[in-house]
N, C-alpha and C positions, 0 to 999 in steps of 0.2 A: 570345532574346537573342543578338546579334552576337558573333564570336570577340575582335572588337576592342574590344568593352565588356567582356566579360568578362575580358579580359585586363586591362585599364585597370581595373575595381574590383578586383581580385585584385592588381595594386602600390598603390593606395590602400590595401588591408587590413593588406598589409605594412610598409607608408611607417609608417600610424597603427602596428601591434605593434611598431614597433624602438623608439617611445617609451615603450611599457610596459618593454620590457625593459631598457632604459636606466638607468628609474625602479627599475624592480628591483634591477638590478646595482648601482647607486651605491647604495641602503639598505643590500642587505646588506655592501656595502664599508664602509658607515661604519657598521656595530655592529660589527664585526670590529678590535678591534687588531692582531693578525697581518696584516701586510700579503700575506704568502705567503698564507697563510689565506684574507684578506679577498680576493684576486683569484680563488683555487680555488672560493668560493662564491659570488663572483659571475659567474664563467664559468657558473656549474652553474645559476645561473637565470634567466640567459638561454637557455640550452636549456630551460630547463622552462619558461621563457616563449612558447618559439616551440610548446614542443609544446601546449601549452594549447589555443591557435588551430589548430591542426591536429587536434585532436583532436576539434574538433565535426564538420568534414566525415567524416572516417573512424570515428567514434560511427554520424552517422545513414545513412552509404550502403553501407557497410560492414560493420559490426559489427554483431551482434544478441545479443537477450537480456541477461545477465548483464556479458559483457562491455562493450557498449554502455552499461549503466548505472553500470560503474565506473568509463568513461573519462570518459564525461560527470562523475563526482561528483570525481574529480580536474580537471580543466579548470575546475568551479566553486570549485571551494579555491586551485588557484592563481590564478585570477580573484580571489576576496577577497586573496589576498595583493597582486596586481598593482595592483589597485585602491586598496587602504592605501597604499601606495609613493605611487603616483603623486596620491592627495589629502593626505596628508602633507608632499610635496614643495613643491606648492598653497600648504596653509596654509602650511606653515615659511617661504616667502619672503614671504610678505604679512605673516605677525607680526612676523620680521623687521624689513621696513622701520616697519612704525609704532611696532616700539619704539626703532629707530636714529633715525626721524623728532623721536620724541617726546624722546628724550633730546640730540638735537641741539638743538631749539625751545626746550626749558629748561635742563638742564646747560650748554652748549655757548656758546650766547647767554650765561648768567649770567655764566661765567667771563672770557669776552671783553667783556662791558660792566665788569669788575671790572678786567680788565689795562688797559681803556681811560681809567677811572679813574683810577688809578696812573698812567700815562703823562702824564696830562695834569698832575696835580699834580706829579711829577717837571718837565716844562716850563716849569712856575710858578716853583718852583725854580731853575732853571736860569736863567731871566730874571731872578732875584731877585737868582743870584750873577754875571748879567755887570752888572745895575745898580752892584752894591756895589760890584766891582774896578773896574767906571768911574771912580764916584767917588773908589775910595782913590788910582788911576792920579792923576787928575786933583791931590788934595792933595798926592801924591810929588812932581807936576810944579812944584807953587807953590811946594815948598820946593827947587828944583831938581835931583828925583833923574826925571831924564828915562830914562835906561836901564833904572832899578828899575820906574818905571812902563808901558815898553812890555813889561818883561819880564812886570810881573804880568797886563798884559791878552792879552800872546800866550797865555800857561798856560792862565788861565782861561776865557778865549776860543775857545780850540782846544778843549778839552775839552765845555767845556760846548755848542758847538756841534753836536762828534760827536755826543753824548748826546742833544742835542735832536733831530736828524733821525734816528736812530735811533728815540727815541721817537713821532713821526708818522709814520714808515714803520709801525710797528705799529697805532697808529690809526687808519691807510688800510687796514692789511689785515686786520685785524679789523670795522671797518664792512663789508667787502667781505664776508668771510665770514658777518655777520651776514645782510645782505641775501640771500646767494645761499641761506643754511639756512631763510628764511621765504618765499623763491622755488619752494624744492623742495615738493611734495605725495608723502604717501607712498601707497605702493601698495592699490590698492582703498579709498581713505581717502572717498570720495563715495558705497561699501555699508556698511547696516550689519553688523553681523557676521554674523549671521545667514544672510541674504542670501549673503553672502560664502563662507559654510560651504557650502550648497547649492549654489553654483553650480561649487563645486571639488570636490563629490561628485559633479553631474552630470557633469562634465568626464571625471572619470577612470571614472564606469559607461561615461558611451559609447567611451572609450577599448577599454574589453574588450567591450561589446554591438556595438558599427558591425563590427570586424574578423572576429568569429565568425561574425557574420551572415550578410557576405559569402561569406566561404567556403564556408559549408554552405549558402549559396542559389544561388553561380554551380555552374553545371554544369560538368565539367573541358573543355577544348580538345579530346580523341580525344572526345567524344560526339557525336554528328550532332546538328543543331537540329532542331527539329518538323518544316520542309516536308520535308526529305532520308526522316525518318523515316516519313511520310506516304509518302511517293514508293516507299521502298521496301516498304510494306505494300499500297500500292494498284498502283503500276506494273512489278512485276517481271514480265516477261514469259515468256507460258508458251508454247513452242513444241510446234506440235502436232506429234507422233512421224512423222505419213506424208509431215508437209514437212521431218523434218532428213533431210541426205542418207546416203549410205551409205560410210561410213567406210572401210570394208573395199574398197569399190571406188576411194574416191579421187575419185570425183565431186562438185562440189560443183555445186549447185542454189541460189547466194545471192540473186540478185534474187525467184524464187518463196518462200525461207524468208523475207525481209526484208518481202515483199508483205504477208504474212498475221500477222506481230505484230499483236496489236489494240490496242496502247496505245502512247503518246506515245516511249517506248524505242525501237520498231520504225525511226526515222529517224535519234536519235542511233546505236545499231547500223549502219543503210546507212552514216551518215557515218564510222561506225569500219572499215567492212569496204572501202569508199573508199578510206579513208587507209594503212588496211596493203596495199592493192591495190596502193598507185603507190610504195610502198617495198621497196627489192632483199629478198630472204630473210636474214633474221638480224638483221636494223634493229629498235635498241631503239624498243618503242611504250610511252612513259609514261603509266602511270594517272593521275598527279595534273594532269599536264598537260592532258591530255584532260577530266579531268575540267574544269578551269580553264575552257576555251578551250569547252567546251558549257555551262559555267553548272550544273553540276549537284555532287552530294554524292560524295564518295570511294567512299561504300558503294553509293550508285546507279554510280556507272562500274565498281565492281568485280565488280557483275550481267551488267552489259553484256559487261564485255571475260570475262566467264568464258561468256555466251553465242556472242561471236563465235571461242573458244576451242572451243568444241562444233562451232562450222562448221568448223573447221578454219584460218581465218584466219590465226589468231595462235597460241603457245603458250609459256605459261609455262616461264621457267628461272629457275637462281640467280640470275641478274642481274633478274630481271622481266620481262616480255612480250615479244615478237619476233616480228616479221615468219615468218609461212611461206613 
């Protein structure tokens, strides 16, 4: 497995935990009426959320025996706790809507088909009292009280007017609300329940099963992958003792030790003892770089540069490799 996959499902594993923990934190917040309280406790299980998921890689790679079996039997208790929170969560918003749905569909509706009632008989009303004052207008006018009669139809008029659109302002927004409450579907309302229950238990096991998994299946970033491991079991090179030179004299002999490596090292090596050849004495020589720039594993260049290290080429200091 690549370091760049393994990197990428190990923030997947995390992205998925910060939802358990979430779900955690907000449960134990809301049993808590102490709000001091209720944030102290849910600080403390989001730590024990995070250590949940940590606790399966450092169980199985780690830990042995007794130990190992208590961290794993805590990681599964708070996994049951993580897992209630977060199907809990689930269900509470699905029941939720279907019973806001259900009681908007009936209460809701009834009340506003009732005000809508009311309205419109109030409007009946109201055309009933500008017919009347018409008419009494009109008798005031035959006996000549023309003032009395524009007076009683402005009153009545005016009033009853207000009142009227008033009242079909409500029975415009009342139809409107009706429609938009038989518009809406509530949530998971096309599962039956059942169905519904299951699929928000499945939801929250693999919430806690995908993120452990991960973890305790990627291998960390400092471990070498299989070919580097390979490489260094099969290609470390073993130089024969009558071709290293002689220390004590100061002579080096590198193209005759470089000839006789019998594995695939023996060239990356010339190419190392090359490169610190055409560099002044004290020039930092990078491992990792080296390593990069040949294609090969940290731990295989770190063979290497400790055999061109034994030539004399190079030698280690505080700072890392350099030029002789």
């Amino acid at each position: 497995m690549s370091k760049k996959l393994s990197t990428l499902l190990v923030a997947i594993a995390f992205l998925l935990s910060s939802v358990t923990a979430i779900s955690v934190a907000l449960a134990m917040y809301a049993l808590i009426d102490d709000k001091k309280l209720a944030l102290l406790f849910a600080g403390a299980a989001v730590l024990l959320d995070i250590f949940k998921y940590l606790a399966w890689p450092v169980a199985i790679r780690v830990l042995r025996g007794t130990s190992a079996v208590l961290t794993i039997g805590c990681a599964l208790m708070l996994s049951v706790v993580s897992g209630w929170a977060t199907y809990d969560r689930l269900m509470t918003s699905i029941s939720v809507s279907k019973a806001t749905h259900e009681a908007m569909t009936t209460e809701r509706v009834a009340a506003l088909t009732s005000m809508a009632q009311k309205d419109s008989a109030l409007i009946s009303r109201l055309d009933k009292e500008i017919y009347d004052a018409a008419a009494q207008a009109s008798d005031l006018r035959a006996r000549g009280m023309v003032s009395k009669a524009l007076e009683l139809e402005e009153s009545v008029g005016s009033r009853a007017a207000i009142q009227r659109a008033q009242a079909i302002a409500r029975i415009n927004a009342g139809s409107l609300e009706i429609a938009q409450i038989k518009s809406t579907v509530a949530k998971a309302s096309s599962l039956p329940p059942l169905l519904a229950q299951l699929l928000c238990l499945g939801f929250a096991m693999s919430l806690e099963v995908v993120p452990a998994l991960i973890l305790a299946g990627v291998r960390s970033s400092g471990r070498p992958d299989g070919h580097d491991v390979a490489s260094v079991a099969i290609e470390t090179p073993s130089l024969d003792a009558e071709a290293l030179p002689d220390r004590e004299s100061g002579m080096l002999e590198t193209p005759k030790t470089v000839e006789i490596l019998p594995d695939s090292n023996s060239e990356i090596l010339k190419t190392l003892v090359t490169q610190a050849k055409n560099l002044a004495p004290g020039s930092p020589v990078k491992l990792k770089e080296f390593a990069k720039n040949s294609r090969i594993g940290n731990l295989r260049a770190g063979t290497i540069f400790r055999e061109a290290e034994s030539l004399g080429v190079i030698k280690k200091t505080t700072i890392g490799y350099v030029s002789t």
